[in-house]
N, C-alpha and C positions, 0 to 999 in steps of 0.2 A: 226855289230857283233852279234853273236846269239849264244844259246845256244849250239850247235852239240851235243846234249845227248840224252839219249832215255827218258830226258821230253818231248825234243822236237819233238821227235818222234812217244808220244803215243797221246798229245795232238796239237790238229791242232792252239787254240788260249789259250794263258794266258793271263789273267786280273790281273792286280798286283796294289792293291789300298791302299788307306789310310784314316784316320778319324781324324778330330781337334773334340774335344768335352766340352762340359761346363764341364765335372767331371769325373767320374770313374762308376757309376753307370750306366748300360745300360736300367733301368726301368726307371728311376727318370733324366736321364739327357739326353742331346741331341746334336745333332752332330750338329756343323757349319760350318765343311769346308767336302766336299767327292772329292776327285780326286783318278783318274781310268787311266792308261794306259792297252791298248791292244795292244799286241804282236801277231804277225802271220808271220811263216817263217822265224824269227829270228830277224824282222823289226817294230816298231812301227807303227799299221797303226788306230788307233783310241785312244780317249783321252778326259777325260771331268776334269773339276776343278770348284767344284761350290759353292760359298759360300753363307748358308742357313738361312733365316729369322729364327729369334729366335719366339715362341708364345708369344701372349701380355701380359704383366705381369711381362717376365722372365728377366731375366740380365744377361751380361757375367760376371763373377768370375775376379775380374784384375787379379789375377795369371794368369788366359788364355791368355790375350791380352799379359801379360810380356814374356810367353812361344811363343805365337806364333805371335806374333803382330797384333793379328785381335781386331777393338775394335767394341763397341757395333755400334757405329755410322757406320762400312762399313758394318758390317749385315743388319742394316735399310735402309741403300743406296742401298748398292751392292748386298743384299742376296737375291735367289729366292726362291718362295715360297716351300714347306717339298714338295709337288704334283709333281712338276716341274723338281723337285732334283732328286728326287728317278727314275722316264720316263727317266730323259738325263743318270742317270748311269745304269739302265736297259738295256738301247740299247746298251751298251757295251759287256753286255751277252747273246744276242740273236743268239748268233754263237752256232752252236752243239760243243761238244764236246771239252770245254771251262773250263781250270784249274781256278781257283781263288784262288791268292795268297795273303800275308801280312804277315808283319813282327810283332810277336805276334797277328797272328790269332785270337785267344781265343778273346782278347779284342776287334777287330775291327768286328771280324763276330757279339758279339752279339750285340754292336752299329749295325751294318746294319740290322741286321735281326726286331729288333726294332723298328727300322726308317724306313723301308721298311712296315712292318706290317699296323703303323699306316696309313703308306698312299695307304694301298690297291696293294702294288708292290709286297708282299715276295712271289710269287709263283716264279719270276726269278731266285729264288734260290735251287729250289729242285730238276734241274738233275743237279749240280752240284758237284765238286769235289775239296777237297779244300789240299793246301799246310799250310805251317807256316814256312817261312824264320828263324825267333829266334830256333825254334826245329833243324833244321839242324845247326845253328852257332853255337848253345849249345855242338854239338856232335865236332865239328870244333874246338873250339877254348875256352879255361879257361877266368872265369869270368875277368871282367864287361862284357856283353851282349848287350849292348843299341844299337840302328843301328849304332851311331858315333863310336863307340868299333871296328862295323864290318869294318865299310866303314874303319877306318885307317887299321885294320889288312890284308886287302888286298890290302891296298895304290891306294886306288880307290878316292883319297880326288881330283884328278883332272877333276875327273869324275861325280862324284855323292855329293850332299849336303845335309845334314842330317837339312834342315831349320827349322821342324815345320808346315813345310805347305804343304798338302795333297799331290798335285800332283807333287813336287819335293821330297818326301820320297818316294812314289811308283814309280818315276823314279832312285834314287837311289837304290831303290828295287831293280830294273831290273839289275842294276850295281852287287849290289853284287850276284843275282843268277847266273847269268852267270861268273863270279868269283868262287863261288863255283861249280859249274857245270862242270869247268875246272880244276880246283883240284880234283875232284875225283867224277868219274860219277854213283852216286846211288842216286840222288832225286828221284827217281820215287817212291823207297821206303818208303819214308814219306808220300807219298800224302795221304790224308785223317790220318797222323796217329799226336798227338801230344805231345810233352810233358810238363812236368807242375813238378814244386817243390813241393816235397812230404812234405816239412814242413806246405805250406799254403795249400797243393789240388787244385780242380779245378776251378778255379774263373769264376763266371754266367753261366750262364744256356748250358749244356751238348749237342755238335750233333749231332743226334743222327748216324746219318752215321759215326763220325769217332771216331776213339780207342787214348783213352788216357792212354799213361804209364808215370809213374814216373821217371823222368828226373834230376838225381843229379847234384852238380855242378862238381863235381870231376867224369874227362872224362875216358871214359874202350869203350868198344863196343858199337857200332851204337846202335841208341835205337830200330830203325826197329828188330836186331839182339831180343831182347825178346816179339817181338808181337806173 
């Protein structure tokens, strides 16, 4: 199943990814898990999930391991080194003309942009054009917002799993855009646009390609409707 919408028809591939991270801080903290699904034609045809060595010194938070079940011991095992991480999810975006999506953007772009920089990768990021899954549910549907909010309000729970873990939230991603997409066909209008609660403003660091407006919780008109 695939979108049939003029997202899918202005861009040839979507990336729709996700981030586990030691904390909230995109300066001071760092990502452990990155999964990435690529879509093309309506079809999955690329996909990475990769869980990242922590630097020497640092520690996972047990809150993370309780949130997502990763503990310090499968990063030392399992994790590839920050170099290694950032090259297998780059090749994801080496397609022209390539959305990149996530649910609550804001957060996840500036974890990647971050983690990319350090390791000599963030040039994969700048013809890019980016969506925010939350921005559109926000206009959809009265709070809670979380992805699990989303995924039941469009009874996608047999479809999509809201785990915690990268590359099954960017495939439940997938779930609910094409759910929205089908409900009523105006993503195109978000792309690059986002919004953000005017009580707290815009949380880290600004892109500079896309427009940020103010995004109440109590729903009136599309937010595209005031750019």
């Amino acid at each position: 199943m695939g979108l049939h919408s003029a997202l899918e028809d202005r861009f040839a591939h979507l990336v729709l990814f996700d981030t586990e991270t030691t904390g909230i801080e995109p300066k001071n903290n760092h990502i452990i898990e990155l999964g990435g699904v690529r879509v093309s034609g309506g079809a999955e045809n690329g996909s990475c999930n990769t869980l990242i060595r922590l630097e020497p010194g640092r520690t996972l938070p047990p809150f993370i391991t309780d949130l997502t079940g990763i503990t310090q011991e499968d990063l030392a095992r399992d994790g590839a080194a920050p170099e290694a991480a950032a090259a297998e999810f780059c090749g994801l975006l080496d397609q022209e003309d390539t959305l990149l999506v996530a649910y609550n953007a804001q957060f996840d772009l500036n974890f990647l942009y971050y983690f990319l920089r350090r390791t000599g990768h963030d040039a994969c990021l700048q013809r890019l054009k980016f969506l925010d899954a939350l921005t559109v549910y926000r206009d959809r549907r009265d709070y809670p917002h979380k992805l699990k909010d989303a995924i039941a309000a469009y009874r996608l729970e047999d479809r999509a799993v809201n785990s915690h873990r990268a590359v099954d939230d960017a495939r439940a991603m997938m779930e609910l855009l094409w759910a929205m997409a089908e409900e009523k066909d105006d993503l195109l209008s978000y792309v690059n646009l986002f919004g953000y609660n005017p009580r707290y403003g815009i949380s880290g660091q600004r892109i500079s390609s896309v427009t940020y407006l103010p995004q109440d919780y109590q729903r009136g008109e599309p937010l595209y409707a005031g750019r």
